[in-house]
C-alpha positions in Angstrom: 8.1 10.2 -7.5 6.1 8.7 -4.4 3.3 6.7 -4.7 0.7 9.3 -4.3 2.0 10.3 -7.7 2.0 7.7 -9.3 -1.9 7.4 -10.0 -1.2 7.3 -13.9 0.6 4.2 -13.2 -2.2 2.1 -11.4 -3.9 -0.5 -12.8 -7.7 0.6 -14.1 -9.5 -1.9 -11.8 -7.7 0.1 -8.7 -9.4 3.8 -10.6 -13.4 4.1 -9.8 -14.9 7.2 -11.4 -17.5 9.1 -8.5 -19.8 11.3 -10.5 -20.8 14.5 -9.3 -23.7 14.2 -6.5 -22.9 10.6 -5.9 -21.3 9.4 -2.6 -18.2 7.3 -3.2 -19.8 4.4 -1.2 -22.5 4.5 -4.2 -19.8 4.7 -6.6 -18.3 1.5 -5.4 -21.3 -0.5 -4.5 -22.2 0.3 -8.3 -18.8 -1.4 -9.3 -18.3 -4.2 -6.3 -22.3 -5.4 -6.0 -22.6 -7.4 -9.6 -19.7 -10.4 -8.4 -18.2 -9.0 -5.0 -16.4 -11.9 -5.3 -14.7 -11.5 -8.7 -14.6 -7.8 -7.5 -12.4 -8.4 -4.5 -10.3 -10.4 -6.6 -9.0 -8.5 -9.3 -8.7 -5.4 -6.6 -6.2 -7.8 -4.5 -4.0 -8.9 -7.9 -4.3 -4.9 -8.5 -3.2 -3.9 -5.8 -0.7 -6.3 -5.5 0.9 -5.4 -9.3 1.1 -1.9 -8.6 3.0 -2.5 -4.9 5.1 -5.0 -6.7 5.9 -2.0 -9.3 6.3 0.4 -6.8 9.0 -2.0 -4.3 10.9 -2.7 -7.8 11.0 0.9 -8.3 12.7 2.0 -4.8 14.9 -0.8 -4.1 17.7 0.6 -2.3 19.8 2.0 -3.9 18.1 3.7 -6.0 18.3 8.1 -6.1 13.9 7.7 -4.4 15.3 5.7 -1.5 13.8 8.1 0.8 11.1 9.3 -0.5 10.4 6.1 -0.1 11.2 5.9 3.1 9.4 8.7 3.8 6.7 7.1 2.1 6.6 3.9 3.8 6.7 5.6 7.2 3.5 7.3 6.8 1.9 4.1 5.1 3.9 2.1 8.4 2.0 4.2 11.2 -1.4 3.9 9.1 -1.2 0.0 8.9 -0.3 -0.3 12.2 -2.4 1.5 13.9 -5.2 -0.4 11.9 -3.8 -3.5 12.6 -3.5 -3.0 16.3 -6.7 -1.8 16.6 -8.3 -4.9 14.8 -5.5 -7.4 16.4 -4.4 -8.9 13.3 -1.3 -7.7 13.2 0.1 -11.0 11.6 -2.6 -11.7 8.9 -1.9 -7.9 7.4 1.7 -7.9 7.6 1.2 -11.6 5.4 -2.0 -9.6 2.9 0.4 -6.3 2.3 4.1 -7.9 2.2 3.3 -11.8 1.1 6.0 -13.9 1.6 8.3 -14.4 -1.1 7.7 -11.4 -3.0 9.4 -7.7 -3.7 7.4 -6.4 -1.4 8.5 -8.5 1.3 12.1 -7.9 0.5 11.6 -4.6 0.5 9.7 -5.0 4.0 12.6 -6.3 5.6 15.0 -4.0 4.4 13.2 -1.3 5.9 11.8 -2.2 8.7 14.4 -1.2 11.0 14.6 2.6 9.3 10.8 2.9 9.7 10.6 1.1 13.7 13.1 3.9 14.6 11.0 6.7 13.1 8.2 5.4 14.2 9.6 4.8 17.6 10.8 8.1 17.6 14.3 6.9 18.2 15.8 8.7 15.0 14.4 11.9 13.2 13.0 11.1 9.5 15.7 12.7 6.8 
C-alpha cells in the first residue's frame, strides 16, 4: 500500500472537506482563520502521526520496501527541489525527519537508495 493510499488512515485534522463551487484556498481559510495558531499545530502533530505510522509500516524489511522506496523517491525530488529553491535545506530535512524519531531512522536508511535514483546513478526497481 503506498501512502497515496492510505487516505483512510490519516488523521481527520489532515482531511478538509471542499464543497462544490468553493476554491480549496476558501476551504482552508474557513478551517485555519479561527486560531491559525492552534490550526498549524494540530496539522504538524498530524502530520507527524501519520509519517510516524507510515515509516513503522515500511521499515526494511518489510514485503512494501519498495514501494516505499519508490515512494520516498518521488516525495525525495519534491522536497528537495522546494528546499533548494527556498535555501533551507537543513530546517526541512529537521521539520520532515526530526531527529530521534522513525522517520529519521527511516531517513537514514534510505538516503543512499534515493541519492542514487535521484542522481541517476542507478535505475529505480
Amino acid at each position: 500500500m503506498l501512502l497515496s493510499e492510505a487516505d483512510s488512515a490519516l488523521p481527520s485534522v489532515l482531511k478538509v472537506d471542499i464543497p462544490a463551487g468553493t476554491l480549496e484556498q476558501e476551504a482552508f481559510w474557513a478551517v485555519m482563520s479561527p486560531d491559525p495558531a492552534s490550526c498549524v499545530a494540530h496539522l504538524r502533530a498530524a502530520v507527524g502521526q501519520a509519517l510516524d505510522r507510515a515509516a513503522r509500516t515500511y521499515l526494511p524489511g518489510t514485503t512494501e520496501l519498495q514501494s516505499l522506496r519508490d515512494e520516498n523517491a518521488r516525495l525525495n525530488t519534491v522536497v528537495e527541489e522546494l528546499a533548494r529553491k527556498a535555501n533551507l535545506a537543513g530546517r526541512l530535512r529537521c521539520l520532515i525527519f526530526p531527529p530521534q524519531t522513525w522517520r529519521e531512522r527511516l531517513w537514514l536508511r534510505l538516503r543512499p537508495y534515493v541519492r542514487r535514483c535521484v542522481t541517476g546513478q542507478v535505475a529505480p526497481r
